[in-house]
SERO-4910 file (N, C-alpha, C, O; in steps of 0.05 Angstrom, whole numbers):
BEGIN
 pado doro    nc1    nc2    nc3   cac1   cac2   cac3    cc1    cc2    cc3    oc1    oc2    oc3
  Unk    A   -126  -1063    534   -128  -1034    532   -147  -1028    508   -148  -1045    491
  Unk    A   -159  -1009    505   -187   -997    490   -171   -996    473   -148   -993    480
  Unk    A   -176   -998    439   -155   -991    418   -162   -952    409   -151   -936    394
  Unk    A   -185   -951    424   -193   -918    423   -177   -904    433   -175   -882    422
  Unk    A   -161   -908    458   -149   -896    488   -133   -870    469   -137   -846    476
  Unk    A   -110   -879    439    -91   -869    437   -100   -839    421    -90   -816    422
  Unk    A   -127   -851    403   -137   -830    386   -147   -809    410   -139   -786    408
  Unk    A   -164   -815    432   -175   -800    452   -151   -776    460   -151   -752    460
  Unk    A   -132   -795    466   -106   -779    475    -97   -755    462    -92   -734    473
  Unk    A    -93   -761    431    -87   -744    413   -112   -715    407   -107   -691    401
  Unk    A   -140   -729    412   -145   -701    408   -149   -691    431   -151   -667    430
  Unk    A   -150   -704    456   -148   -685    477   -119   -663    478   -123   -639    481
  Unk    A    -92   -674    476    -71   -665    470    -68   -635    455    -56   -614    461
  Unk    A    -88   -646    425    -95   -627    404   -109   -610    412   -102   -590    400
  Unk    A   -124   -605    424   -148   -588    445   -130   -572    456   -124   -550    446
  Unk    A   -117   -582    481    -97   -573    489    -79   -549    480    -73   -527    491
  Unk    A    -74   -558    462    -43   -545    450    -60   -517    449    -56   -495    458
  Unk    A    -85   -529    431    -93   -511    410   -109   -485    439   -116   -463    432
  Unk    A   -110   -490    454   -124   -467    483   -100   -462    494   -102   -446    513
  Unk    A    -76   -470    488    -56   -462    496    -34   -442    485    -19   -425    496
  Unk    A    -37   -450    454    -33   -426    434    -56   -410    435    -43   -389    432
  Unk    A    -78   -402    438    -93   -385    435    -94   -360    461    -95   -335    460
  Unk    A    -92   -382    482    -86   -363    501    -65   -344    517    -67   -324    531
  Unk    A    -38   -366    505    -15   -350    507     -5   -324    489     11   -306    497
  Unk    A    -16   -325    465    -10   -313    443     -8   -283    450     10   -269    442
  Unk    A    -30   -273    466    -31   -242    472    -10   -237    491      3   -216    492
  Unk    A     -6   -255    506     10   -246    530     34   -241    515     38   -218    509
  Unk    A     54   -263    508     81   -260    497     83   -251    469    107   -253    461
  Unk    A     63   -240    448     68   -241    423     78   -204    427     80   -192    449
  Unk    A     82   -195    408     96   -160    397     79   -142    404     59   -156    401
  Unk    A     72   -126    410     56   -104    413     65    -82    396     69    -64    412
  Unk    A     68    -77    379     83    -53    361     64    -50    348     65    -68    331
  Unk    A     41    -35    344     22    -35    333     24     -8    308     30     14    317
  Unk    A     20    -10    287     16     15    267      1      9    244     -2    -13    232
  Unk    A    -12     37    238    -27     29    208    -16      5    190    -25    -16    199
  Unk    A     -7      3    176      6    -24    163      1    -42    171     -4    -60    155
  Unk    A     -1    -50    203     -5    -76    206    -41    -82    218    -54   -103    220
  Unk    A    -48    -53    223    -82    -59    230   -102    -55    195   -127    -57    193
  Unk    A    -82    -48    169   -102    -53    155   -105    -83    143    -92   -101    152
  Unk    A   -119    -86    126   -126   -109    111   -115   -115     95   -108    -99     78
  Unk    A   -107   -144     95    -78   -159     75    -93   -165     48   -113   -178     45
  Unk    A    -78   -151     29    -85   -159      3    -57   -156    -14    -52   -144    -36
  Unk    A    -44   -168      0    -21   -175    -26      1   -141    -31     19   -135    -46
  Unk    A     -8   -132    -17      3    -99    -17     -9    -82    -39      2    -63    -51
  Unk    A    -35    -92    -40    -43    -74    -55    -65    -58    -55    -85    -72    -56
  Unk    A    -70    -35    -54    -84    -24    -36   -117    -33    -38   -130    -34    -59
  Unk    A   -131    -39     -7   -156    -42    -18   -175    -30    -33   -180     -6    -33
  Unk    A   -189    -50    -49   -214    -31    -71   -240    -23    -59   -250    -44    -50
  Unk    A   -251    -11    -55   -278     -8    -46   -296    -30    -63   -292    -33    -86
  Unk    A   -315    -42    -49   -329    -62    -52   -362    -51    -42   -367    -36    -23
  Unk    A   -382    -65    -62   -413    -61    -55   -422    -68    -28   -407    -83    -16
  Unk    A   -445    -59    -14   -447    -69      2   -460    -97     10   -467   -108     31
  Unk    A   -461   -103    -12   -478   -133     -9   -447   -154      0   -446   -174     15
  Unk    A   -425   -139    -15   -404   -168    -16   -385   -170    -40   -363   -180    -41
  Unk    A   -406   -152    -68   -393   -157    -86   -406   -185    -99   -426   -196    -90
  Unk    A   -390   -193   -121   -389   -213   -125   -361   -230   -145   -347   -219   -162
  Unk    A   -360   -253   -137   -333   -269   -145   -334   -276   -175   -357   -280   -184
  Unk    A   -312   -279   -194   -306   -290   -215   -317   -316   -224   -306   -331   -207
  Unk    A   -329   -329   -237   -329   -360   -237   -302   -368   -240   -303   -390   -229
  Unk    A   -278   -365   -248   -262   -379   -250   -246   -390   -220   -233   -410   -216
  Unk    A   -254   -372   -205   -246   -383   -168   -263   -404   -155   -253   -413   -134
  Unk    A   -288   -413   -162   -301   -433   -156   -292   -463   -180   -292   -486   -172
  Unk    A   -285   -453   -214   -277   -474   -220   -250   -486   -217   -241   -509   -221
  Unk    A   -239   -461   -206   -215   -474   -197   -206   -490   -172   -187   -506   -168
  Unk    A   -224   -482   -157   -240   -506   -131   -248   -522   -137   -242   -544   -129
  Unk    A   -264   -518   -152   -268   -548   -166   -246   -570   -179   -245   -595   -177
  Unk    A   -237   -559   -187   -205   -575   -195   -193   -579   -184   -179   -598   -189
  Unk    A   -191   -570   -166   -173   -578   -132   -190   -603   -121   -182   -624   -110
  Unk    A   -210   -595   -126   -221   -621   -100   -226   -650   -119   -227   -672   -109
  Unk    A   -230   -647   -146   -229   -670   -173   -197   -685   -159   -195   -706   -146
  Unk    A   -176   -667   -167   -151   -685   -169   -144   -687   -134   -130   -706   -126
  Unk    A   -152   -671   -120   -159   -680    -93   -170   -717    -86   -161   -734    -71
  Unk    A   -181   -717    -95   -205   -743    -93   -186   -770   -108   -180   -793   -103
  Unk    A   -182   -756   -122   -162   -780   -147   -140   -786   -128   -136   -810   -127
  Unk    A   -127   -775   -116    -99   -773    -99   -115   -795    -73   -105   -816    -65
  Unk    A   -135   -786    -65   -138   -805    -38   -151   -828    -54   -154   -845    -37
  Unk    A   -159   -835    -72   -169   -858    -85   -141   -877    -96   -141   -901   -101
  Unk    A   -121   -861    -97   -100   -877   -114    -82   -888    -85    -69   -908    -87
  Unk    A    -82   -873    -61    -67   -888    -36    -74   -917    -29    -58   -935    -29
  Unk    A   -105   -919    -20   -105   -947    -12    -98   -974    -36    -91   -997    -32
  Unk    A   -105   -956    -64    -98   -978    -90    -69   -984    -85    -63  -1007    -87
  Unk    A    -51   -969    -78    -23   -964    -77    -18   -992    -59     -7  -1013    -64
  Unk    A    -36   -981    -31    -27  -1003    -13    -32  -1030    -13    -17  -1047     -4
  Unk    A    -60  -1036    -28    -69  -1057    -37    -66  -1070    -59    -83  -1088    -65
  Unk    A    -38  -1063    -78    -31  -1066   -102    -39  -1099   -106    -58  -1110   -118
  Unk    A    -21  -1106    -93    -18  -1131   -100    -38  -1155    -88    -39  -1177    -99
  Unk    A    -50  -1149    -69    -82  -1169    -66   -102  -1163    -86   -121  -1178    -89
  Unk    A   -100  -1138   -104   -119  -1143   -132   -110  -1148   -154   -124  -1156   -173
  Unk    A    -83  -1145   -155    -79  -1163   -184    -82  -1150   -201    -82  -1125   -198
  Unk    A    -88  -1170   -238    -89  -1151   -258   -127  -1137   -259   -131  -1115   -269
  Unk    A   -148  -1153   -248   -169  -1134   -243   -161  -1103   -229   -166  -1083   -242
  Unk    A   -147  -1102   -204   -152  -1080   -200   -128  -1059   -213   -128  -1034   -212
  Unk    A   -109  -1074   -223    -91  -1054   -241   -110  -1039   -265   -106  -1015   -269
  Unk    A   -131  -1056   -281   -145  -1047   -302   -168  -1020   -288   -163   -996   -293
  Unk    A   -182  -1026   -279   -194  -1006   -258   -182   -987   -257   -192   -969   -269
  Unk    A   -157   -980   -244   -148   -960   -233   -142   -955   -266   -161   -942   -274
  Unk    A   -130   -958   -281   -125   -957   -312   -144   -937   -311   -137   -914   -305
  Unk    A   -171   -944   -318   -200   -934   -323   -208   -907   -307   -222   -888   -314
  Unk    A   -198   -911   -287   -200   -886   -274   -185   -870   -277   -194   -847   -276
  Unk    A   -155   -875   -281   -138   -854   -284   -151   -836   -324   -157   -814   -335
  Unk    A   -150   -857   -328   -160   -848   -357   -184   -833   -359   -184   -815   -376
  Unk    A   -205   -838   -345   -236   -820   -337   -218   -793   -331   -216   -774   -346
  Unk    A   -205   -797   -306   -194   -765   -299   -175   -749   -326   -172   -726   -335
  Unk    A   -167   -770   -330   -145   -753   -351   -163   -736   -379   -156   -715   -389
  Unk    A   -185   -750   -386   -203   -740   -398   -212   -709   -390   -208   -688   -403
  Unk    A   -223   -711   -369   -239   -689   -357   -207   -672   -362   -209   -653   -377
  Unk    A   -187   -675   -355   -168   -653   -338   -166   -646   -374   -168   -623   -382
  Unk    A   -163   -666   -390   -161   -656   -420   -174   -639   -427   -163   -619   -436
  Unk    A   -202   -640   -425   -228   -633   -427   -221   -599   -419   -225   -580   -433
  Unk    A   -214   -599   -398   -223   -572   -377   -194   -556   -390   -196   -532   -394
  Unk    A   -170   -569   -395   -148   -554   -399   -161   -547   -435   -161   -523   -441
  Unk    A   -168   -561   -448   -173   -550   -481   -192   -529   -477   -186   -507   -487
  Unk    A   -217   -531   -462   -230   -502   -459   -220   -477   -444   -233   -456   -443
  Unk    A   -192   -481   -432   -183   -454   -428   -186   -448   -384   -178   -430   -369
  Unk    A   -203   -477   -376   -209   -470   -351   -178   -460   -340   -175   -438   -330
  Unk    A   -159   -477   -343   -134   -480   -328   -115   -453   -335    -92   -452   -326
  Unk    A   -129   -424   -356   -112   -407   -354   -124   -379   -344   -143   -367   -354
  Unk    A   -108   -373   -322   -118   -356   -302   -111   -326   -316    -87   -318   -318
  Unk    A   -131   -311   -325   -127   -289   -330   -139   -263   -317   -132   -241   -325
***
């Protein structure tokens, strides 16, 4: 048997589901329609009028994406070390050392200049 067959399966499945929630959704979902629920979600608070270009965003919402996707990266870098602990030994214990320590720097770094407080 193809060792592909099972992944094929799954996203055809996933396809599936996903045209099957989409298309059932109108039929059986609520119909109770009122102001409240046709305006725009903002936390309940009422919307601001905005330019017509778009406006523009804070830097602190892009660096804080940025910090998500830093300790993002660190987290999937530290799984396969996890799984591979012990075929590297004390080389790759020191490494990962080195890296955790690089990150811990930066996160130092970014928390002493104030990135990490949302005001």
């Amino acid at each position: 048997m193809n060792p592909y067959v099972p992944i094929v399966g799954l996203l055809i499945l996933g396809a599936l589901f996903a045209l099957f929630s989409v298309s059932v959704a109108p039929i059986v979902g609520p119909k109770r329609f009122n102001r409240a629920k046709l305006d725009a979600y903002e936390c309940g608070i009422e919307p601001a009028p905005t330019p017509i270009g778009g406006g523009r965003f804070p830097v602190k919402f892009y660096l804080t994406a940025m910090l998500f996707i830093i300790f993002d990266i660190e987290t999937i870098f530290l799984y396969p070390w996890a799984v591979s602990f012990d075929m590297l030994g004390l080389f790759g214990f020191v490494e990962m050392v080195l890296f955790i320590l690089t990150v811990f720097i930066a996160y130092a770094y970014v928390w002493r200049r104030g990135g990490l407080n949302w005001d």
